[in-house]
N, C-alpha and C positions, 0 to 999 in steps of 0.2 A: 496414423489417421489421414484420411482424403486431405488432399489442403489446395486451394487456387490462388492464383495471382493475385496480387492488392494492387491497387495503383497506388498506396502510399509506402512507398518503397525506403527503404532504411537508404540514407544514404552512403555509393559505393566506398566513399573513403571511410563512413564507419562499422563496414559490413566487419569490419575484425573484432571489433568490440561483442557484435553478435555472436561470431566465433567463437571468443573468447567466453564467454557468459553460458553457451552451450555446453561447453566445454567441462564448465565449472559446475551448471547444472547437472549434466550428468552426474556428476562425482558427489552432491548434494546428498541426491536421490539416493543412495544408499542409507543415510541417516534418517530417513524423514519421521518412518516407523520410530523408531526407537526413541528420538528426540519428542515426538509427539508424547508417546509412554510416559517417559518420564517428565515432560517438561519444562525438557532444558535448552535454554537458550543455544543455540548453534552459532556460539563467536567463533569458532575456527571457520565456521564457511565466510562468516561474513568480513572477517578477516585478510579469506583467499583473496575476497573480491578488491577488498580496499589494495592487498597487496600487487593487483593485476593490473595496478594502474585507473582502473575504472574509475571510482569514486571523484579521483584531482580529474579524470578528463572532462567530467560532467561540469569543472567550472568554467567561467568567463575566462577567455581567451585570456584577459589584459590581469588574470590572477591565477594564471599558471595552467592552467586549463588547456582545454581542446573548444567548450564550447558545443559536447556533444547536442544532435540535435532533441528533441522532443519526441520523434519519431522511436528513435534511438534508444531511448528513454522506455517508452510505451512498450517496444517489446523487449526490451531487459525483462524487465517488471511480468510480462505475459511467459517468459522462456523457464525466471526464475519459480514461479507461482505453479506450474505445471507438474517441476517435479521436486520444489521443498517451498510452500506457501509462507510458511512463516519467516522462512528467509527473504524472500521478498517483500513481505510484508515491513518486519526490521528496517531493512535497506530502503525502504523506499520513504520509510519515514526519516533513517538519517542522512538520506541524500537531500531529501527536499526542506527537511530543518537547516542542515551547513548552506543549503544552497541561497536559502532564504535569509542567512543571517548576513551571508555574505553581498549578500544583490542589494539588504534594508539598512546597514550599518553605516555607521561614520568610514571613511576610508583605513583610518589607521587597525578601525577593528574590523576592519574587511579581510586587510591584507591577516587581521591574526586569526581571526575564524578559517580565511582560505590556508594559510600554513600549517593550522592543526589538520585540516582533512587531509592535503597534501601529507601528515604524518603519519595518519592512520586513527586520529584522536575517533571517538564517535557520541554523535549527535544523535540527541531523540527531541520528538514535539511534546512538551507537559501547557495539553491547551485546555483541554474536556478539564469538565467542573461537576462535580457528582450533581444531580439532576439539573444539567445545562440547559439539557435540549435543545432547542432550535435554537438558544443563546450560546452554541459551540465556539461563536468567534466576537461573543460582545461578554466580558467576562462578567459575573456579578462577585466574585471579591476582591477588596480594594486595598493598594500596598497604601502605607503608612509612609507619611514623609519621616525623612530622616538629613535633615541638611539639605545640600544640593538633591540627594537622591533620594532613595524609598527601601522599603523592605516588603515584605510580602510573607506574610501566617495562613496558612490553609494549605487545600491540597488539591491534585489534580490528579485525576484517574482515568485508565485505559493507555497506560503509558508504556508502550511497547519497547522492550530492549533498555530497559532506563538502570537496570543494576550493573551494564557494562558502561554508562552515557559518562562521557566527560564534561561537554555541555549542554545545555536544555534552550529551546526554544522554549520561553513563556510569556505568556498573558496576564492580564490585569487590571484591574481600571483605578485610573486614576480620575477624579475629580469627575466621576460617571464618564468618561472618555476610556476605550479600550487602549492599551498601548502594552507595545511585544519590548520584549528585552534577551537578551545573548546572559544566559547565566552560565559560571564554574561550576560544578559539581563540588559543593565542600560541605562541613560539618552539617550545617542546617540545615541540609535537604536529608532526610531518611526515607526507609524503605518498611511497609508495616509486610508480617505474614502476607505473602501471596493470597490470593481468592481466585484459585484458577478456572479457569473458564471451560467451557466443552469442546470448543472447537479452537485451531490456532493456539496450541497448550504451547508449543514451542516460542512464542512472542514472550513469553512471561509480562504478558501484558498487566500492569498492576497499577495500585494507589502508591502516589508521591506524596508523601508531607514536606511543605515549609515552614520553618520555623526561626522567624524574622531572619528570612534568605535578603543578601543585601540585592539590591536593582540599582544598578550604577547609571547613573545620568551619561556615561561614555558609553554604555552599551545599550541605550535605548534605542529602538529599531524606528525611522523614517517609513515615508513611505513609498512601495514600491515603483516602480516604473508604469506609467498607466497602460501599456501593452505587456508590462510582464505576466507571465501565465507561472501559479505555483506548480511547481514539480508534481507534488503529494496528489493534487486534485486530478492533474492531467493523465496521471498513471493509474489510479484508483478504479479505471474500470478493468484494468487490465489484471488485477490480482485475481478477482472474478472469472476475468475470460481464461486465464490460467487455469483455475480450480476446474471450470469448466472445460477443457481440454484435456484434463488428465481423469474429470471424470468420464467424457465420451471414449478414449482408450480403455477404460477400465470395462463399460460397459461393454463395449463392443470387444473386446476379451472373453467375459461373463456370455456374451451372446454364442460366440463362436465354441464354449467348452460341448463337448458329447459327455453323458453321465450314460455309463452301461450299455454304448453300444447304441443309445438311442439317438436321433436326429439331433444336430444341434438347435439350438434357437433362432440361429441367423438363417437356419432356413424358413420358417414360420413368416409366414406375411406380414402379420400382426405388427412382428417387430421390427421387420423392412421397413414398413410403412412409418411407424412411429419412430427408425431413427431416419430417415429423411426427413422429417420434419424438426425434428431433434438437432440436425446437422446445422438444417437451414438458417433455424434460429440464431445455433452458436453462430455461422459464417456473419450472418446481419448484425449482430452485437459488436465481433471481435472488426469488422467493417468500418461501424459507427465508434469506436476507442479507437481504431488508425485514425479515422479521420477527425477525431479531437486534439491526437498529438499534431496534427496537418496544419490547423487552424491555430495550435499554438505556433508554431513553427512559422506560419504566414501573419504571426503578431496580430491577431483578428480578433478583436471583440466578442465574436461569437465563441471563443474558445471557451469561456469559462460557463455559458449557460449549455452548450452542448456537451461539456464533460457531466453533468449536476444530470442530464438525461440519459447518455452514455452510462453512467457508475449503474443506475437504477435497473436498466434491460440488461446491464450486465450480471447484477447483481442475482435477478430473476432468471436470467438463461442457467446460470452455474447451482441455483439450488434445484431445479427441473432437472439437467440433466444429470446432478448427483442421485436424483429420486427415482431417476428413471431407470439408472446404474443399479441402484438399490433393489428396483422391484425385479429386473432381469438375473440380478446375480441372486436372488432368492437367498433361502434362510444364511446360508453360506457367508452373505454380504456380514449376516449382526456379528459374525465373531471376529473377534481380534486383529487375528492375522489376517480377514482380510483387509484391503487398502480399501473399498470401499465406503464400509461405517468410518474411517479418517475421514475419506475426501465428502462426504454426505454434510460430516459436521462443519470442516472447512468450511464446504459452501453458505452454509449461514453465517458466517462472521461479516460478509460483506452489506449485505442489506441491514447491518445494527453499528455499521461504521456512519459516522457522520457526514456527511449525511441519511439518515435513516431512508429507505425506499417507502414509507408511511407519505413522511415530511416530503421527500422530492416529489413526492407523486403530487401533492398537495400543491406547492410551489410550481410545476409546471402546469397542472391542470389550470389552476388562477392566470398564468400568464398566457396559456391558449386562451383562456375563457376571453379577456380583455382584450385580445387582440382584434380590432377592427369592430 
């Protein structure tokens, strides 16, 4: 695919991490197909990547880390999503769970959240509430004291990667107050029959139950650093621009086939025309998710309302250009083998991630509306 310069440039000392992640995405890319088919979670890749050092470099320097940047971050997240989504999608939720348990924790459970990632343990987010909605981060069920601590009965759904998870990032409210806790993975968390979903099969994205799970007063989560940026939010447009990347290869494949000898389709104006416009979009999306990891990276306030705008045009450019893939690669696209009908469904899991492209549109339109 065409590609131009960004001025938000990975930095040179972690341009190997890029390397490395390409590296590994190629080698993904053979599974994606088959993993989709059947549904199966892909822990060997995700494995690869924990074993490549990756994961421990993503933490603070002063816990064994690197401290990779956010830049750094944003196109892992874009490299990995282009050629096995679901894996990125996994990884990005148990990068930005460890990362978060570790940045919001008391010290002593920092340094132990940071030594399970540095082991390879893995982390998933169990935050969503079956009809949460727009309450995705103000929980409405509430743990049960139990002594100094609490426990927690109900369940949390859309929990990606959680049948390999060690630990769980959870939510809860206490006393009507939301509050996060660092849980074990033991007896009284279960897992019901999957309810697999159409697109992203590979996430084995599902329903968790708790049942009177303990919530230890040691691992209750603080709050974060007022310029910290979460990982999950800062990356999330970029699983999109992903999908969107490998659906513009796909189409422009689809454009370039000759059937019998006849002209291909990239010669057709039509279709000139509509993917320069097609291009253009993706460039202005995948621009505007550089420039959200920028603003995390420069500790800036603005990071987190311009990721909430970023996910949304991102969200919109990758199901357009999976549809547009669709309509070029004709009847061909609905079967199987081809990668198309994959990356078509892909592209909708983004815009019904939390936050929903409905709700963000809502939330930014009020905040243009009010301004001045």
């Amino acid at each position: 695919m065409l590609t131009r310069r960004s001025p938000f440039a990975v930095p040179a000392a972690e341009q190997i991490w890029i390397d490395t992640v390409t590296t590994l995405a190629q080698e993904f890319a053979a599974t994606v197909a088959d993993d989709d088919r059947d549904a199966r979670l892909p822990i060997e890749h995700l494995r690869a990547l924990s074993a490549s050092g990756l994961d421990a470099a993503f933490l603070p320097v002063e816990h064994g880390g690197q401290g990779l940047s956010y830049v750094t971050l944003a196109h892992t997240v874009r490299i990995l999503a282009a050629h096995h989504p679901a894996v990125a999608t996994v990884w990005l939720m148990h990068i930005g769970a460890a990362h978060a348990l570790v940045t919001m924790s008391s010290p002593d459970e920092a340094a132990f959240f940071a030594a399970e990632l540095r082991a390879g343990k893995r982390f998933v987010n169990a935050l969503s509430e079956p009809a949460g909605g727009r309450f995705f981060l103000a929980p409405q069920q509430n743990a049960t004291p139990a002594g100094e601590n609490w426990t927690l009965t109900g369940r949390k759904v859309f929990v990606s990667g959680s049948e390999a998870a060690d630990h769980m990032l959870v939510n809860t409210s206490i006393e009507g107050v939301p509050a996060f806790f660092g849980v074990t993975v033991d007896d009284s968390i279960s897992f019901p029959p999957i309810d697999e979903t159409v697109g992203m099969r590979a996430t084995r994205s599902r329903t968790v139950l708790f049942e009177n799970t303990p919530l230890l007063a040691s691992r209750r989560c603080g709050f974060p650093p007022a310029d910290y940026a979460n990982l999950i939010t800062v990356g999330f447009g970029m699983l999109s621009i992903g999908i969107a990347e490998s659906a513009m290869d796909a189409y422009a494949t689809a454009a370039r086939k000759s059937k019998g000898g006849a002209p291909s389709q990239a010669e057709n104006q039509w279709v000139q025309m509509e993917t320069g416009m097609l291009w253009t979009q993706l460039q202005a999306a995948r621009l505007f998710a550089e420039r959200v990891a920028w603003l995390a990276d420069e500790r800036s306030e603005e990071a987190m309302p311009a990721a909430a705008e970023s996910k949304m045009l991102a969200n919109e450019v990758a199901k357009q250009a999976a549809a547009e893939a669709l309509r070029v690669g004709g009847g061909g696209s609905f079967l199987l083998s081809s990668p198309i009908q994959r990356i078509f469904r892909d592209a909708q899991a983004g815009a019904l991630m939390a936050y929903s492209v409905p709700l963000t549109q809502q939330v930014v339109g009020e905040a243009v509306l009010a301004d001045g």
